[in-house]
C-alpha positions in Angstrom: 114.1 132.1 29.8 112.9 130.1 32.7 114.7 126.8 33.6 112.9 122.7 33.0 110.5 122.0 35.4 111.4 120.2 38.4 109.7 117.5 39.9 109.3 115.9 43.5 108.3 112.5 44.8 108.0 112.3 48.6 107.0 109.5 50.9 106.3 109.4 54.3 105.7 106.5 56.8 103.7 107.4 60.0 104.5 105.8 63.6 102.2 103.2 64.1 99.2 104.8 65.5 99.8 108.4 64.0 98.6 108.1 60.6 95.5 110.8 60.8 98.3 113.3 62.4 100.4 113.3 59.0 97.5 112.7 56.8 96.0 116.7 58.2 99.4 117.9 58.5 100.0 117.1 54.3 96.5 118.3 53.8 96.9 121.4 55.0 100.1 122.0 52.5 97.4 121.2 49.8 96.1 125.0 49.5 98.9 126.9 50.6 101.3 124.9 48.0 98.7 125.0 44.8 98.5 128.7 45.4 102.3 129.7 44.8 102.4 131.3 41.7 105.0 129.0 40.2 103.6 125.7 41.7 102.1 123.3 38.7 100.6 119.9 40.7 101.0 119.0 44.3 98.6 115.8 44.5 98.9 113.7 47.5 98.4 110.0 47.3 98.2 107.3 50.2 98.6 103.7 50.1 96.8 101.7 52.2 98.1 99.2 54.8 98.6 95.6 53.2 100.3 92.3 54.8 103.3 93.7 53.4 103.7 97.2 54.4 101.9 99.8 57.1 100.2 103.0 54.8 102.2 105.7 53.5 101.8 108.7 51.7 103.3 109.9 48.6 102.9 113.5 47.1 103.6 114.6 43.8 104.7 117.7 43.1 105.8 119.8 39.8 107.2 123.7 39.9 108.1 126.0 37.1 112.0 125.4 37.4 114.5 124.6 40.2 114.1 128.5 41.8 110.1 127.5 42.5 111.2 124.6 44.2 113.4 126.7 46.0 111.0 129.8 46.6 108.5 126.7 48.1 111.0 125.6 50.2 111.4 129.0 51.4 107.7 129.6 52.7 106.6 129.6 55.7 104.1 127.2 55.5 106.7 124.5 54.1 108.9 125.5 57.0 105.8 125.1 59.7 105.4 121.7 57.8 108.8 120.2 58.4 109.5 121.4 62.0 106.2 119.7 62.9 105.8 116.3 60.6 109.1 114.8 61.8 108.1 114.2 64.8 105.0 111.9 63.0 107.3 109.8 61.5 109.2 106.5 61.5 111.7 107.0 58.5 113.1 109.8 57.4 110.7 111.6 54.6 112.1 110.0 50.8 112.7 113.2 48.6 113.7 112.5 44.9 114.0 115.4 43.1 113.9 115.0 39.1 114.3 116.8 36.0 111.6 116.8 33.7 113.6 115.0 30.7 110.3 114.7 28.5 107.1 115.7 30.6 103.6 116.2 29.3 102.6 119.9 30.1 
C-alpha cells in the first residue's frame, strides 16, 4: 500500500543581479522532475521585486509518498541542480517538507 503523499515548498532568493541564472537553472528541473513516474505537481512560482523584498522563487512540489521524494532526490538531475544553484544564491534554499493531512487529489 503506498505511503500519504508528500509535499514540498521551496524558496530561493538570488544574489542581486543573478536572478535570470536561477530562474533557467529551476526551469530546466521543470521537465526532468514532471516526468518521474511518481512525481504529481512541480509548479514553479516567482514573486516579483516590491519595496519590501528583492524576487524570489517558490516551487511546489507533490510526489506519491516519502520514497518519491527520495527517488527525486536521488536523480541526477536534482543532484546537477543543487551542486550548481547554490552558488546563485543569497540564503540558504527554504525546504518545508509536509504531509498531506487532507489534500485534494
Amino acid at each position: 500500500m503506498a505511503g500519504n503523499p508528500v509535499i514540498v515548498f521551496a524558496s530561493f532568493s538570488p544574489n542581486a543581479g543573478q536572478e535570470g541564472e536561477v530562474e533557467e537553472i529551476l526551469k530546466g528541473m521543470i521537465g526532468p522532475t514532471r516526468a518521474e513516474p511518481s512525481n504529481e505537481i512541480y509548479d514553479l512560482y516567482k514573486k516579483t521585486a516590491d519595496s519590501d523584498s528583492a524576487p524570489s522563487f517558490h516551487l511546489f512540489e507533490r510526489y506519491t509518498d516519502a520514497d518519491a521524494l527520495q527517488a527525486h532526490r536521488d536523480t541526477d538531475h536534482y543532484k546537477a541542480y543543487r551542486a550548481k544553484i547554490t552558488d546563485y544564491l543569497s540564503d540558504p534554499i527554504g525546504v518545508v517538507v509536509l504531509d498531506a493531512v487532507d489534500a485534494a487529489s
